[in-house]
Steps between C-alpha positions, in 0.01 A plus 500: 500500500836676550659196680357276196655809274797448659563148487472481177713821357815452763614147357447621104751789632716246660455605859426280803139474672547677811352236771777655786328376840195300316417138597718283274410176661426193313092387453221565294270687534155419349270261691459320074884377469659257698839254517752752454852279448870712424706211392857476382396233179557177531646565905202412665708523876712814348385836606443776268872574402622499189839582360548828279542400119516127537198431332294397846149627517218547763183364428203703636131257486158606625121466506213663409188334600236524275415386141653814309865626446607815600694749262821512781843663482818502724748754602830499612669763785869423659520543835744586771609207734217677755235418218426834429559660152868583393594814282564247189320688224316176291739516205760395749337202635350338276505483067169521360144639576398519842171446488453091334229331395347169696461273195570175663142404601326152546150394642447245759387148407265271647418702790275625734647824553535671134845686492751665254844448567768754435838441409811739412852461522755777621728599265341370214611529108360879473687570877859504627553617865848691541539555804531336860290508803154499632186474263149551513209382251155654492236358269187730378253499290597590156275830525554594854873499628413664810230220621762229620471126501778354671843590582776294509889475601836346334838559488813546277842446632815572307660174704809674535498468837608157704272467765544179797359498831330256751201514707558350864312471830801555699443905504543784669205461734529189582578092372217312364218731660262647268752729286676418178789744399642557139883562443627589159792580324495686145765494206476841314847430318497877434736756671300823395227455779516543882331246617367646851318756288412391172370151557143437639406123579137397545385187653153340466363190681271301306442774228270663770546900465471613785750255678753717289820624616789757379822501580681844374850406760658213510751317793807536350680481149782160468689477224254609236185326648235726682390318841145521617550365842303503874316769352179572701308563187546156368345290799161394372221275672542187432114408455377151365444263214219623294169289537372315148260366350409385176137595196686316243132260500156552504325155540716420809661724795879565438770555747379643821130548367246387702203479279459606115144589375299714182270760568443872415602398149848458610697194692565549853789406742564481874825525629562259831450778777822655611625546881741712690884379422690738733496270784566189346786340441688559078374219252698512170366521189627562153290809384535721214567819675174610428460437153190367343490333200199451235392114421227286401493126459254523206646744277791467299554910509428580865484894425214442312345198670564522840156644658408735727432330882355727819761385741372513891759593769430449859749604805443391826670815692387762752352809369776785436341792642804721428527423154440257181551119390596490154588181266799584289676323199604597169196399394365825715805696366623535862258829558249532803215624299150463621420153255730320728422634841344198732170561640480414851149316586411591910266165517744229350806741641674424150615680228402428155531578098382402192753620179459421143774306422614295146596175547866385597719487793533752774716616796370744708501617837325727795652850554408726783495855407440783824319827505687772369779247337586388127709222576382184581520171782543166390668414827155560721321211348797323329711523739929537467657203414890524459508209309288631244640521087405836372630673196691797513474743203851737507503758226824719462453870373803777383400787588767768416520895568462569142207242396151533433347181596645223677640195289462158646864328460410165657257257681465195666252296689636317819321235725507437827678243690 
């Protein structure tokens, strides 16, 4: 009752939420909502960057399952370049009422699977953000701000910083192995700053979070650009393509679907059963980075039309007796949470899952994670491949003696060779 208390009298006096050291990962949360997508509008391939005061806006779209709408608002909390809450009192951040109704609502047509679909738009005409960096949204019901949803993450970037780089397989520990390494140079244009202790650089692969990287020193400063060079930090695994396949039909199978078939009062799916691809040679193909998007062939609004589909996954691997198989996408929000854990059958010596998933197009992929670890594998079932094209997220924060939150001056996304 005090926390609820609390969450509700600290933003009406125009103080932050203190969340320092709390989970601020993207998901949801409640086993009823589903197909969480953080979009930059109308940039399908974009991530979720947009520029502060140009008018761009993030578009945040969801599912509840069921025949009923839900009373649901959003809040907004800037964070630090780590994620965590900065010392930006609300007022300071953002122009308008924290706490925003969800009033963009539809229900699902000519479906199985009855749904609402929820829709807002960050900032919107009652909203202005004003300043830079890291965000979080958390949707709750209307009466309950402490019970939450679904989190998600976007970001704000001042673009005042010029940010180039390339992404090579030539690196530091060794030429067309199993590494990829990131160089950069930044463009500050200021003279006020000192770059080797006011900048911090991360670098994502594939928006996955916990492939992140920070960079607080850089190589060396040359005439006004800051190098990021054969800097340990930035070598990443170079892991592979993301596997497909394709719900965007019910009466026939779609890309990489074995069989399609009703029962349970809901269609049903089976992927073509995956194998090992560490020890085989690289095949290209041009994925989405692990993107999923939402389609139907029979309806003209796939948000609303596209169904709901059990998709089956089968992997043909060894059991990991060390640790877990997970699948991982965007569609899964990149977290190892027990819905997407693999179960590993003794008799058939495969693993298997079944996952609720709306129709459309997906990339995914299988990621080890150990005992006692947070980070996943890809590379133990899908092997290293040099040659592989993955998109690097680089974010560029100011962080100065005097400040209270770090400012994001400037991003880019780079792919590899």
């Amino acid at each position: 009752m005090v926390k609820r208390l609390l969450l509700f009298l600290l933003p009406a006096l125009g103080l932050a939420i203190p969340m320092r050291g709390a989970d601020t990962s993207q998901g949801i949360f409640k086993p009823n909502f589903r197909t969480l997508t953080v979009q930059k509008e109308d940039a399908f391939l974009a991530p979720p960057v947009i520029q502060l005061g140009s008018g761009e806006r993030i578009v945040v779209s969801f599912d509840e399952i069921g025949d009923d709408w839900s009373r649901l608002q959003y809040r907004l909390i800037h964070c630090n370049s780590d994620w965590q809450p900065s010392r930006l009192i609300e007022s300071e951040y953002l122009d308008g009422f924290n706490f925003a109704d969800i009033e963009d609502y539809a229900f699902s047509s000519n479906t199985f699977v009855n749904f609402v679909n929820y829709r807002f738009t960050i900032p919107d005409d009652t909203h202005e953000l004003l300043a830079s960096g890291n965000y979080l949204v958390e949707v709750f019901p209307q009466d309950d701000p402490d019970d939450l949803i679904l989190r998600a993450r976007f970001q704000v970037t001042e673009d005042t910083a010029l940010v180039g780089g390339r992404v090579t397989p030539r690196t530091d520990r060794g030429y067309n192995s199993e590494w990829q390494q990131v160089e950069l140079a930044v463009t500050t244009g200021r003279q006020d700053i000192n770059p080797y202790t006011d900048l911090i650089v991360s670098v994502t692969q594939n928006r996955r979070p916990d492939t992140e990287v920070f960079v607080s020193h850089p190589l060396r400063v040359e005439n006004g650009r800051v190098i990021y060079e054969h800097l340990w930090e930035l070598i990443f695994p170079a892991g592979n393509e993301y596997r497909r396949f394709e719900t965007v039909r019910t009466d026939y199978p779609g890309m990489r679907i074995d069989n399609v078939g009703f029962s349970g009062r809901r269609y049903q799916a089976w992927v073509r059963e995956d194998e090992d691809r560490a020890g085989h040679e690289y095949n290209y193909d041009q994925t989405q980075k692990g993107r999923f998007m939402i389609d139907s062939w029979s309806a003209t609004d796939p948000d609303l039309g596209a169904d709901y589909v059990d998709v089956h996954f089968t992997l043909d691997y060894p059991e990991l007796m060390n640790g877990n198989i997970y699948i991982n996408g965007d569609f899964t929000s990149n977290r190892y949470d027990e819905d997407f854990r693999m179960q590993f059958d003794p008799e058939t010596r495969k693993y298997y899952l079944s996952l609720p998933l709306k129709q459309g197009s997906y990339n995914y992929q299988y990621v080890a994670v150990k005992e006692g670890q947070t980070k996943g594998e890809a590379a133990l079932v899908e092997g290293n491949k040099y040659e592989t094209q993955n998109e690097y997220t680089v974010s560029v924060y100011l962080r100065t003696p005097t400040g209270r939150a770090d400012r994001l001056i400037g991003s880019a996304t780079l792919l590899s060779q």
